[in-house]
C-alpha positions in Angstrom: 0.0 0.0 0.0 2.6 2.4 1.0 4.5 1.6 -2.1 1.3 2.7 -4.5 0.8 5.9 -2.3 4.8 6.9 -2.8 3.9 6.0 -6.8 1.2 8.3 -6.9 2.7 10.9 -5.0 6.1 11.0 -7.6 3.2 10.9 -10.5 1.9 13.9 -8.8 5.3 15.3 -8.3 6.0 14.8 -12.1 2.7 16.2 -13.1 2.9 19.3 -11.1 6.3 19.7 -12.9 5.7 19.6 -16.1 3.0 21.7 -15.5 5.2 24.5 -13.5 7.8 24.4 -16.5 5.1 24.8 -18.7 3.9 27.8 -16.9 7.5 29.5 -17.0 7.9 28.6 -20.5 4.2 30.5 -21.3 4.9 33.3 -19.0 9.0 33.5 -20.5 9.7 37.2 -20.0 12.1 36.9 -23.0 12.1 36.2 -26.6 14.8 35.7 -29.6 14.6 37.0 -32.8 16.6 35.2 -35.6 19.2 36.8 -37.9 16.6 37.1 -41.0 13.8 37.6 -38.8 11.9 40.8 -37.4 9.2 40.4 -34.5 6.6 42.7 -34.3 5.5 43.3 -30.5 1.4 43.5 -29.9 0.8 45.2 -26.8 -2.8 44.2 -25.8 -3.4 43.3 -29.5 -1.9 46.5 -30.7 1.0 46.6 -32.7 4.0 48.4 -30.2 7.1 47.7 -31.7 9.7 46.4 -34.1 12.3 43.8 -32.9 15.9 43.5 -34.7 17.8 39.9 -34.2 18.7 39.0 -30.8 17.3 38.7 -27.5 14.9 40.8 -25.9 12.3 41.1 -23.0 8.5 41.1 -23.5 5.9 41.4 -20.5 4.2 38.1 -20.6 0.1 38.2 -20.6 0.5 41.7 -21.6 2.7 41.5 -24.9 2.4 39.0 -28.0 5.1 38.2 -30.5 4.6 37.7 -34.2 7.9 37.0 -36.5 8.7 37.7 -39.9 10.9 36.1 -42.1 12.8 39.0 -44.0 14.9 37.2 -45.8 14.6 36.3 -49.9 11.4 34.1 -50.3 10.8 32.0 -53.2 7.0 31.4 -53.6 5.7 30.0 -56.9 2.4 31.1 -57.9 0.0 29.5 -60.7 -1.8 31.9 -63.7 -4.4 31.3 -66.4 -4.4 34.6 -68.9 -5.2 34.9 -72.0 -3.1 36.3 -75.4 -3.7 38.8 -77.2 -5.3 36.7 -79.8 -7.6 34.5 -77.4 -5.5 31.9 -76.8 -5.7 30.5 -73.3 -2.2 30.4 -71.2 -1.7 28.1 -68.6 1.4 29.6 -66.8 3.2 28.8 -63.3 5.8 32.2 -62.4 8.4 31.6 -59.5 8.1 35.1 -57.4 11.7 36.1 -55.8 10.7 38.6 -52.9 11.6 39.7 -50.0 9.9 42.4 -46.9 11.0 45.5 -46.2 12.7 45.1 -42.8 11.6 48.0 -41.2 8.1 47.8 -42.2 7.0 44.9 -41.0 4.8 46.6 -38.3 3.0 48.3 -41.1 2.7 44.5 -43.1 0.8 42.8 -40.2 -1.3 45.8 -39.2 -2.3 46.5 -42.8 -2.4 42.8 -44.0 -1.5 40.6 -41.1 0.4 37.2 -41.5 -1.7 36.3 -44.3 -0.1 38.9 -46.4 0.9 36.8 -49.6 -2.7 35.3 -50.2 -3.8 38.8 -49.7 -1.3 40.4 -52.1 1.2 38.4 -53.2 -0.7 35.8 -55.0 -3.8 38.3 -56.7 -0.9 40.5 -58.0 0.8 37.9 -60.0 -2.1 36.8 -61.3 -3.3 40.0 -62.5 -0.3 40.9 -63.6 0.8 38.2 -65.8 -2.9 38.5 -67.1 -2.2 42.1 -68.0 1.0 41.5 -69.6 -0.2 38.4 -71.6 -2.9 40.5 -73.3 -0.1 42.4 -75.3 1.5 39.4 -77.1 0.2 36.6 -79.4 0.5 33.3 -78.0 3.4 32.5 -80.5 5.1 35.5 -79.4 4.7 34.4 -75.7 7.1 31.6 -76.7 9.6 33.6 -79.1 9.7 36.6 -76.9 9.8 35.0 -73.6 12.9 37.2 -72.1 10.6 40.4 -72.9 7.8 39.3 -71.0 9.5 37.8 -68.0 11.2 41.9 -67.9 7.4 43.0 -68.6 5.8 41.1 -65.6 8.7 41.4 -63.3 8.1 45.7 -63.5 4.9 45.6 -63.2 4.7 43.2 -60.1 8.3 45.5 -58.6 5.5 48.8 -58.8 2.4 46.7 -57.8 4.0 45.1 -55.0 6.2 47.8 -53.2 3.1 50.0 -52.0 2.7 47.1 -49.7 6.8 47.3 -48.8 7.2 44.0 -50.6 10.6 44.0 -52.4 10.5 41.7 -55.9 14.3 40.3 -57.0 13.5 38.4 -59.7 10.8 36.2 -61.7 10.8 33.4 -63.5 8.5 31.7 -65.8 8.7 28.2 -65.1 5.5 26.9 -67.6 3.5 28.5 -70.4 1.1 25.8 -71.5 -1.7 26.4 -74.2 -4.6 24.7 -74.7 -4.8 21.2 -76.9 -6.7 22.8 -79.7 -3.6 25.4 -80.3 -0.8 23.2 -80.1 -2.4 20.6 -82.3 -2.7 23.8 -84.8 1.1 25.0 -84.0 2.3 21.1 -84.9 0.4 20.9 -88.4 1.6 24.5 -89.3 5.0 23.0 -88.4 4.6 19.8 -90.3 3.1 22.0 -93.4 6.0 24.0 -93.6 8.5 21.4 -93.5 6.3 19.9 -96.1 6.2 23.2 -98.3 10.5 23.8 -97.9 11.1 19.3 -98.4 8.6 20.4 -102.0 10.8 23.7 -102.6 13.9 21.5 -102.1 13.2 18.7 -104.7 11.8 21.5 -106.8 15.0 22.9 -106.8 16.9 19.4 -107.3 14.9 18.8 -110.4 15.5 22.3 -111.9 19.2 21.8 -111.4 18.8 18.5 -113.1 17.2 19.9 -116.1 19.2 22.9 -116.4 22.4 20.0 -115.9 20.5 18.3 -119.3 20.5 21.0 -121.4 23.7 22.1 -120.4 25.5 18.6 -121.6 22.8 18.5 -125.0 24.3 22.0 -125.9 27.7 20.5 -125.2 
């Protein structure tokens, strides 16, 4: 009997523990920022503060912490637009981007954590929408560099009123619809067709031409 009372009593003992580290861990009066990382101090659910990397004191029940990562960020974000001649463009673009450091208080009291479905991901599609509208689908594909540079300034302007930073963009897919590559392939085929005809038009002239030049001979 006495040994299932001391049991209980070190169960207790352990419980009442975990529980009391658990309660200094909640109520830690100190927090640590990461190099890359700001944290923005809520005071009663109000934004007081920016935090730089290190280690700094917080007034627990009183004072929330929210971190943001402030380093590069790739994010790749699917598109559908459309070309300029009504062709549909299936599209994935790989988004470079980065926060203003010192405006993170500004980020999560305008748009909170959930900035980049807010912003981030509406803006490139609208964007790349924008930009497709002022090229065929062909020239899509042949002037690929020139549209990358088009969406990449207009998503740099777009996004920087909301003190994201854009480094660079990628286009990782442009993908048409069945209808238009099937079209694109027997344009191909017809003008291989039309310059393998030209060729053997040629070879026969030559021929000819070879003929008359041995009669007269």
């Amino acid at each position: 009997m006495d040994g299932e009372t001391n049991y209980f009593k070190y169960v207790i003992f352990g419980v009442a523990g975990l529980l009391a580290v658990a309660v200094v861990i909640a109520l830690s009066p100190f927090t640590i920022v990461d190099a890359g990382e700001r944290a923005v101090i809520l005071r009663l659910g109000k934004v007081d503060r920016v935090l730089d990397p290190g280690i700094h004191w917080v007034t627990p029940l009183v004072e929330g912490v929210e971190k943001f990562e402030v380093r590069t960020v790739k994010y790749e974000v699917p598109a559908v637009a459309y070309s300029k001649d009504l062709q549909t463009v299936d599209s994935s673009i790989v988004l470079n981007y980065r926060l203003e450091a010192d405006a993170v208080g500004t980020i999560y009291q305008e748009l909170g954590k959930e900035y980049r479905d807010r912003v981030v991901v509406p803006s490139v599609q609208e964007v790349v929408k924008a930009v497709a509208a002022q090229f065929s689908a062909q020239e899509l594909i042949d002037e690929r560099p020139k549209v990358k540079d088009g969406i990449k300034a207009a998503l740099a302007e777009r996004l920087l009123q909301y003190h994201i930073i854009v480094g660079d963009v990628s286009i990782t897919n442009f993908d048409f619809s069945d209808q238009y590559e099937k079209a694109v392939e027997m344009k191909q085929v017809a003008q291989q067709d039309a310059l393998t005809a030209k060729n053997k038009l040629e070879q026969v002239k030559f021929e000819a031409d070879q003929r008359v030049a041995q009669a007269e001979a």
